[in-house]
N, C-alpha and C positions, 0 to 999 in steps of 0.2 A: 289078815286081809287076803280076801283069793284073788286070783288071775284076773276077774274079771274087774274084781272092786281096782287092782293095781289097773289094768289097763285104761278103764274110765278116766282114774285121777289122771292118768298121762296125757289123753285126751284132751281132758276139761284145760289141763293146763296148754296144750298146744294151740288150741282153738283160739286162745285168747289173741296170738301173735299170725296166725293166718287168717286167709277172706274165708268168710262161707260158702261160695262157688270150690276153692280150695280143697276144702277144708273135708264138705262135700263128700268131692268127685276121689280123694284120695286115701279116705281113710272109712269109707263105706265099708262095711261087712268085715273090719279087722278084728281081731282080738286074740290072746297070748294064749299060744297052744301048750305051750309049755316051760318053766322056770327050771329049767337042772344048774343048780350051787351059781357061776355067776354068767350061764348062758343062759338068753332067752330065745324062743322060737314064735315068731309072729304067723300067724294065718293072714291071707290077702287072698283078692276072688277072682284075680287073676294075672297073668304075666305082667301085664301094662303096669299095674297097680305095684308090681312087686319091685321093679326094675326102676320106677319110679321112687317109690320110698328111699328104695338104697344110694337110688344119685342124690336126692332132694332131703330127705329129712331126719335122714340115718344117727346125723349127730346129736340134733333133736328133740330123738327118740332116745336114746340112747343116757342124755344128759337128764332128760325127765325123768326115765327109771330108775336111775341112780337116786336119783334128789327123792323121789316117790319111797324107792325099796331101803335108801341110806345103806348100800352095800357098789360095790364097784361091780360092774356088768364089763366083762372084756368083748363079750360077742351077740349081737344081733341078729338075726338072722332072720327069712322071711318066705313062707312056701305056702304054695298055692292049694286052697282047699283043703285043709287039715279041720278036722272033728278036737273039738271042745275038750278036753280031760280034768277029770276033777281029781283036786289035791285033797291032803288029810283036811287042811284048814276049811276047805269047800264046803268038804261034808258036815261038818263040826257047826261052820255057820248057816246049814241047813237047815238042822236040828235044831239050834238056837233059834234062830232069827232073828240076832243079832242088829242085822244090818240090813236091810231091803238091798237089791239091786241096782246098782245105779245106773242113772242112761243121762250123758252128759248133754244132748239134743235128738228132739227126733228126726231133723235130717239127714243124721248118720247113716239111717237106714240098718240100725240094731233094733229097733222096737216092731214086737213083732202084732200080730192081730190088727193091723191095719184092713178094714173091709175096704169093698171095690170101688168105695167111692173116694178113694184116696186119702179119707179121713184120718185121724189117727183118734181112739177113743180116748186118749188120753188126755187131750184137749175139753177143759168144760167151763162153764160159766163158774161153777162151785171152784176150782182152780184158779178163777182167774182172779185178783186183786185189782179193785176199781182205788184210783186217785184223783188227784185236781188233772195229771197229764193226759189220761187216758177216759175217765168220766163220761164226754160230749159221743166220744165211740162206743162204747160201751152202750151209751144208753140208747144209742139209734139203732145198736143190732137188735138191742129188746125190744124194741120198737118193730122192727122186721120181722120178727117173730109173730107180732100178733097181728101183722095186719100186710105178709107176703107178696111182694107183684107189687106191690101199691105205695107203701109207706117208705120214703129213701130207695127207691128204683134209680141206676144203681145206689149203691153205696159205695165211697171210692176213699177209702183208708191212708194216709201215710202218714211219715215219719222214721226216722231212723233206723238201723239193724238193731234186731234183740230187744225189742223196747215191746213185744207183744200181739203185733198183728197177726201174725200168723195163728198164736194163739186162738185171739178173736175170731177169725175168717171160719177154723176151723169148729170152734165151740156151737157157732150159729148152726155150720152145717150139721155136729152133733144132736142136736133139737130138731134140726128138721127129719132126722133121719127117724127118732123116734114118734116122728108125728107120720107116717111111714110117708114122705115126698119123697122124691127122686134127687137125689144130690151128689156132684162133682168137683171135689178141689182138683185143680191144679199151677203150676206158672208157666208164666210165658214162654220160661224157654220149650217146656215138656208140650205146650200146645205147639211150640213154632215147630219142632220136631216132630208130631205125629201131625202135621199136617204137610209138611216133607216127603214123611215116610208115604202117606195118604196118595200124593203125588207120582212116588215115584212106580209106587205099586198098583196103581189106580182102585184105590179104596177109596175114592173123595165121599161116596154115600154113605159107608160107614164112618167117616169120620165127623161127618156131620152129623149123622144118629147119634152119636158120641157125645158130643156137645149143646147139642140142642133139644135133644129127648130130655130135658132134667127140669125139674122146678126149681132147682137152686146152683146157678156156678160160681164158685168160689176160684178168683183167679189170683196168684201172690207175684209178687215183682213185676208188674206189668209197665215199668222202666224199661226195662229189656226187650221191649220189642219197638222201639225206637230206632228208626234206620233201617227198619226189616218192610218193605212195602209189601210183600208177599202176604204175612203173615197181621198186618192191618189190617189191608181189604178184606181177608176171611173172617178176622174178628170182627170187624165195621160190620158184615152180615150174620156172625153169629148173635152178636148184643142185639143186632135188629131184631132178628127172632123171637130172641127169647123177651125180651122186652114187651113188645105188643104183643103179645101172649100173655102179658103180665106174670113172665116167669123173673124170679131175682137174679139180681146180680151183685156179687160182692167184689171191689179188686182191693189190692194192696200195691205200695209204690214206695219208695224211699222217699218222695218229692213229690208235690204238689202236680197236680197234672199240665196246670199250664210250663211249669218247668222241667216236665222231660223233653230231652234234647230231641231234633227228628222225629216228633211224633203230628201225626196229623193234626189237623185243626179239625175237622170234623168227628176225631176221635177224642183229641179233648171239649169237644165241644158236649159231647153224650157221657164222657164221667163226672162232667158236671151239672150237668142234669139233674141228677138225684141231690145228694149230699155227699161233700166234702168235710171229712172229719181226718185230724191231728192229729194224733201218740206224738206225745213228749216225754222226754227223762224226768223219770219217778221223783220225787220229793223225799227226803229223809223218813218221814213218816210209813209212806209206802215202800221204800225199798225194806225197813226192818216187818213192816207186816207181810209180805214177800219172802222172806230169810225166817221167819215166826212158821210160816206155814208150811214150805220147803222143807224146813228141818223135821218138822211133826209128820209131815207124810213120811220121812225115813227114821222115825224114833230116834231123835235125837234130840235131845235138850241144850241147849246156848243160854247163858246168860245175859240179859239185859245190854249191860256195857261191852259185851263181846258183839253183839248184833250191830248195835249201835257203831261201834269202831271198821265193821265190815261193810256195813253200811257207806260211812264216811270215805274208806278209801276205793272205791270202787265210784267211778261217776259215768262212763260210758252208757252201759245199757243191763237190760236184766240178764241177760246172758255170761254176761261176764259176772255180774252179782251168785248167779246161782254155780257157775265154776266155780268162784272163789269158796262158797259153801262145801260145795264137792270136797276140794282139796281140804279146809280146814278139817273137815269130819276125817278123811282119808284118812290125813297124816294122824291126829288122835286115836283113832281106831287102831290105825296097825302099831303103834307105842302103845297104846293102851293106858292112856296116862287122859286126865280132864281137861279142858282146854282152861285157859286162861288169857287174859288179855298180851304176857310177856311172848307163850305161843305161840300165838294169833299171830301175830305182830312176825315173828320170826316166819310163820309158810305164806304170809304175803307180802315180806318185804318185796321180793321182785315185783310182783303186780302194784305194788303202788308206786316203785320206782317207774314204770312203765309208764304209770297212768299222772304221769307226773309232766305237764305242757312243756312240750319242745319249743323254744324259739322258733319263730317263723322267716325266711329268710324271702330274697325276692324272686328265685330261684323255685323255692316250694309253691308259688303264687303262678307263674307260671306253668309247673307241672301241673297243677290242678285245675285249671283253666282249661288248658288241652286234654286232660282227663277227660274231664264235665260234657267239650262240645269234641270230643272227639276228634281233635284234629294234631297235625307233626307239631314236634315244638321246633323244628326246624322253619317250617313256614310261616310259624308265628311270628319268629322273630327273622323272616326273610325279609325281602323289598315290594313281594306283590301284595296287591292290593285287591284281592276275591272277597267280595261279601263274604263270606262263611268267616275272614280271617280278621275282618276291620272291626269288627265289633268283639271280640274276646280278645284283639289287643288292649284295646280301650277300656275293659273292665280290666288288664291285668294291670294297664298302668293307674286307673282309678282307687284296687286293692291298694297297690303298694303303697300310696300316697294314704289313704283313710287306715288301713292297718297296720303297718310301719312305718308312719310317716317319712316316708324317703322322700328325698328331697327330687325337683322336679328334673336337674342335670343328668342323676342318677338312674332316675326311672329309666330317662331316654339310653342311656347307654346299655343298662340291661335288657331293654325290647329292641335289640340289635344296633344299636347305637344313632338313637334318632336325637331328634333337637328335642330341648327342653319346653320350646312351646308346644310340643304336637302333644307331649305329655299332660302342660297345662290344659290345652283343647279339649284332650280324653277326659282330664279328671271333672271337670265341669261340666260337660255332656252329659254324662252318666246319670253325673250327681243329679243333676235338673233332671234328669230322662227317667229315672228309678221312682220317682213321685208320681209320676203320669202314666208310667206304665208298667203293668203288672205283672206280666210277664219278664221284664226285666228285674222287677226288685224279686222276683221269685228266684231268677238263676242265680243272683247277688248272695242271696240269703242259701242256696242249694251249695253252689261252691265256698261260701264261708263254713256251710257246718263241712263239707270236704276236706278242708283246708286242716280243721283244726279237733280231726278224726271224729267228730260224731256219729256219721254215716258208719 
């Protein structure tokens, strides 16, 4: 196994227990400069980066290599803009080619030949695996395809982290690009940012060339721009554009549009417009034709009941499906021994102890609540009474009640210690309110899968 194959497994394995904002912003453009006996030397791209790993992730890091290399590492270490060096083993698997490359995500920012339109080639329809969750998406980007500007103007994607959208967003854009259109991924946060920078620097006519010169833009996470009024009203006018011009639009969201928090109504009002389409977690079926095909792009053979077992223990999302892959090949690889089911079993006992439902307490129900709408958990359970604060009471005492059935005394005393009837009041409100209104069973259904880490 070389440097880099070791560093990916680390990776793949870390990603699993950090956010992808995270995960991201921290581990961009790293990789092990070098392995001397039981030192490692990390590259990082720069000070911020470096200085951060070693307060934040150092042990981490440190306990993944170990558990990766099966040898005791006493020293870490992390320096800025170091050049690649290939080992004996590098060259060996060169020549062989044994083993492809691995690239644990492409938002890492390792994969390289990405063209200008922020695409990544590596994204295609021929890679992507159609199931019962994914299907209804799938089949209206093909539809977008043949009949652009028109057919699903926008299209507005969600559903969970790792579960494929980005994929999709991207594959579309791949097809267009070959049909020679004009096309542009990007997310919310990188538009809120360059139309900032647009701001500050007075580029606003470039930034609008930017975005609105294209026949295809492709926007991911567009959650995140909830609470940003800035950064609405220019999207509000760049969708106008491109729109009545019959240019696409494609976004992606973790949630439903009427359930992001702080977002305009006239903003949700235009991603629904076109079509709303789901990604939902894969079915047993699809997760092993997924892991079937995964492996075949990296030469490697699994058997049946081995897929099948990785399959089963892996339930979150594809992302952590295709780490767990990672690591099985890794660890095989560098032993040099077949996998087996006994194996298997041994390099993901931790990830299924992980993935294994935590008790939910009323405490968790609260934090998430305030997550969701972005508000203090101090306030929540304070004495004022602010619109923003009266209604995510009322869902936290409604939660506790429908999902832990806590008793109604209770509830009151953990929402700061109120009477048991204002609890009553809450949980029947809701109850009755979540039927009539859509937006409301939408948050319901948005902070339950929060609650109980799907997202």
């Amino acid at each position: 196994m070389n440097n880099d194959q070791i560093w990916q497994a680390v990776l793949g394995e870390l990603e699993i227990g950090i956010s992808r904002a995270n995960f991201i912003t921290w581990f961009k453009n790293t990789f092990i400069h070098k392995i001397e006996d039981d030192k490692v030397v990390v590259s990082v791209p720069n000070d911020f980066a470096k200085r951060w790993l070693e307060q934040k992730y150092y042990k981490s890091i440190k306990a993944s290599l170990e558990k990766i290399t099966e040898k005791k590492i006493t020293e870490v270490s992390y320096q800025i803009n170091l050049q690649k060096t290939e080992t004996k083993n590098d060259l060996i698997e060169k020549e062989t080619k044994k083993v492809e490359k691995e690239e644990v995500k492409p938002a890492v920012g390792q994969i390289k030949n990405l063209n200008s339109s922020g695409l990544n080639p590596k994204y295609s329809f021929n890679s992507f695996i159609v199931g019962k969750a994914n299907e209804l998406a799938c089949a209206a980007c093909h539809a977008i395809m043949k009949n652009p500007g028109k057919s699903y103007n926008p299209l507005f994607v969600y559903g969970g982290v790792g579960l494929g959208k980005t994929h999709l967003l991207q594959a579309v854009g791949n097809e267009f690009i070959k049909m020679g259109k004009r096309v542009l991924y990007t997310t919310s946060e990188q538009f809120t940012n360059n139309y900032i920078d647009s701001i500050k620097s007075g580029k606003a006519k470039e930034f609008k060339n930017l975005y609105r010169n294209v026949d295809l833009l492709l926007v991911d996470d567009v959650q995140f721009m909830g609470g940003k009024d800035g950064t609405q009203e220019e999207f509000f006018h760049t969708f106008n554009e491109l729109q009545q011009g019959d240019k696409q639009v494609i976004l992606s969201s973790d949630r439903a549009p009427k359930a992001i928090p702080a977002i305009e109504k006239r903003l949700i009002s235009r991603f629904e417009s076109g079509m709303v389409a789901d990604v939902g977690k894969p079915d047993i079926e699809t997760k092993i034709a997924i892991l079937e095909k995964k492996a075949k792009e990296k030469n490697y053979i699994l058997e049946e009941d081995i897929l099948k077992y990785i399959s089963n223990s892996i339930q979150n999302n594809i992302r952590e499906l295709e780490g767990a892959l990672n690591k099985v090949i890794a660890y095989h690889e560098f032993h040099n021994i077949k996998p087996s089911i006994k194996t298997v079993k041994n390099v993901l006992n931790d990830l299924t102890n992980n993935n294994q439902i935590k008790p939910i307490i009323p405490k968790d129900i609260i934090e998430t609540v305030c997550q969701f709408y972005n508000i203090n958990g101090k306030d929540l359970l304070g004495a004022k009474r602010k619109k923003e604060l009266v209604l995510p009471r009322q869902i936290s005492m409604f939660l506790m009640r429908e999902e832990l059935k806590t008793s109604y005394p209770t509830i009151g005393e953990e929402l700061g210690g109120r009477d048991h009837t204002t609890a009553i009041h809450s949980f029947n409100k809701i109850n009755k309110e979540k039927e009539e209104n859509e937006k409301l069973n939408q948050d319901i259904i948005s902070i339950k899968q929060l609650l109980y880490g799907s997202f």
